[in-house]
C-alpha positions in Angstrom: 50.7 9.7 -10.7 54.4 9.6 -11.2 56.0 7.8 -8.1 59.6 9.0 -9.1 61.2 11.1 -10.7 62.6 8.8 -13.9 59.1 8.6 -14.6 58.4 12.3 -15.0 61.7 12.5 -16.8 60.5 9.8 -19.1 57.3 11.4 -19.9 58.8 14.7 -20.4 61.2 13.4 -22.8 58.3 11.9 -24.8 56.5 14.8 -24.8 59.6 17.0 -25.6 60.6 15.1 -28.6 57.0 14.9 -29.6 56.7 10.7 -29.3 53.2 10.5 -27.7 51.5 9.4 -30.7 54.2 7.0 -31.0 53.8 6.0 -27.4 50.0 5.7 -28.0 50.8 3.1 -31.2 53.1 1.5 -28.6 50.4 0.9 -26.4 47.9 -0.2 -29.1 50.4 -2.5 -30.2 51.3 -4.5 -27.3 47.3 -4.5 -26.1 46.6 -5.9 -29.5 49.6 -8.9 -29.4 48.4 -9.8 -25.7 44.9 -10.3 -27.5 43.0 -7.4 -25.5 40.4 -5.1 -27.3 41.4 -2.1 -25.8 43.1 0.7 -28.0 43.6 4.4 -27.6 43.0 7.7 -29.3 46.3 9.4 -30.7 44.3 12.3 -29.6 43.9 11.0 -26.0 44.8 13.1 -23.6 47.9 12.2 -21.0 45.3 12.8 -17.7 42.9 10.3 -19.7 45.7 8.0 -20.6 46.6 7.4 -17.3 43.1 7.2 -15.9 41.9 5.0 -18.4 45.0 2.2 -18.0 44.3 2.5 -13.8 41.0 1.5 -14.6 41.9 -1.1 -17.3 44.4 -3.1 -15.3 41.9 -2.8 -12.4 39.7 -4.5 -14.0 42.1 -6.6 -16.1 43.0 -7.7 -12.3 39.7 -8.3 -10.9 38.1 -10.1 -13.8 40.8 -11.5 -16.4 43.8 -12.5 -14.5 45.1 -14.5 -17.2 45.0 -11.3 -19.7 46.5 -9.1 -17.1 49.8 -11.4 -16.3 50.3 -11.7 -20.1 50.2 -7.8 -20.8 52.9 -7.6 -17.8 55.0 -10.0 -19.9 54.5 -8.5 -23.2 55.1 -5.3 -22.1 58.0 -6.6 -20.1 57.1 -5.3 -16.7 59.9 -6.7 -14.0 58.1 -9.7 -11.9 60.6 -8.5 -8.9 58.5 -5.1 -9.5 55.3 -6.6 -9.5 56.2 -8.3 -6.6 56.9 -5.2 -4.3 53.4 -3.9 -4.6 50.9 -3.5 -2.0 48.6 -5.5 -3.5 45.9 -5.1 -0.3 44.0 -2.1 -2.5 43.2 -2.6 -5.4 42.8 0.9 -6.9 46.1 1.8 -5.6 48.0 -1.3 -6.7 46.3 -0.5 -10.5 47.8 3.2 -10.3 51.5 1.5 -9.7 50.9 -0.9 -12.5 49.9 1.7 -14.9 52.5 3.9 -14.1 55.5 0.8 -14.6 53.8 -0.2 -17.7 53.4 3.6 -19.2 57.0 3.8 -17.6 58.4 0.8 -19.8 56.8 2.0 -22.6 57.8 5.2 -22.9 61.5 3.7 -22.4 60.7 1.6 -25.5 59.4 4.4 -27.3 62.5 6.4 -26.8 64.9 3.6 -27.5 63.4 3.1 -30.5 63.3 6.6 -31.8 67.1 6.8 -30.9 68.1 3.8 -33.2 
C-alpha cells in the first residue's frame, strides 16, 4: 500500500509509539467535521483500515464528489498531490488517496503527540 518509504516510516512510528488509537480518533474526527457518517473501530485492524478508506473514497468519488473534495481539504491533502494522480482507474486512484490522507494523518498524529 505504502508508495514510499516516509509513508512506512510514518506508520511505523505510529505504531512504535503506540498512536494508532489516536490516529483512529484522528480519522473519526476529521470524517465527522467534513459531515460524513463513517467512523472506525479503535480495534480496527491496519489491513482493514486501509481497505476500508480505498473503498470509502472510491465511493466518496463515484457518488459524493462534493463530500470527497471537502475531506481532502479538511484533512489538508496538497491539491498539487491530487493533481498528479492517474485518475483513469478508479480503484487505483482511491488506493493513492487513502494512502496521502492516512499519510497526513499520521503526520498530524505525531505532531501532536510531540507538542
Amino acid at each position: 500500500m505504502f508508495e514510499d518509504q516516509t509513508g512506512l516510516v510514518i506508520f511505523e512510528k505510529i505504531n512504535k509509539n503506540n498512536l494508532y488509537v489516536k490516529l483512529i480518533n484522528q480519522f473519526n474526527k476529521d470524517f465527522l467535521l467534513t459531515g460524513l457518517s463513517s467512523s472506525f473501530s479503535q480495534t480496527l485492524l491496519r489491513e482493514d483500515l486501509i481497505h476500508t478508506l480505498v473503498d470509502l473514497i472510491e465511493d466518496l468519488v463515484m457518488n459524493r464528489f462534493s463530500d470527497y473534495l471537502n475531506l481532502l481539504y479538511r484533512v489538508d491533502i496538497s491539491e498539487i498531490e491530487i493533481k498528479k494522480l492517474d485518475s483513469s482507474d478508479i480503484h487505483k486512484m482511491s488506493q493513492q488517496v487513502a494512502f496521502l490522507l492516512l499519510k497526513r494523518e499520521c503526520q498530524k498524529v505525531l505532531f501532536k503527540s510531540k507538542c
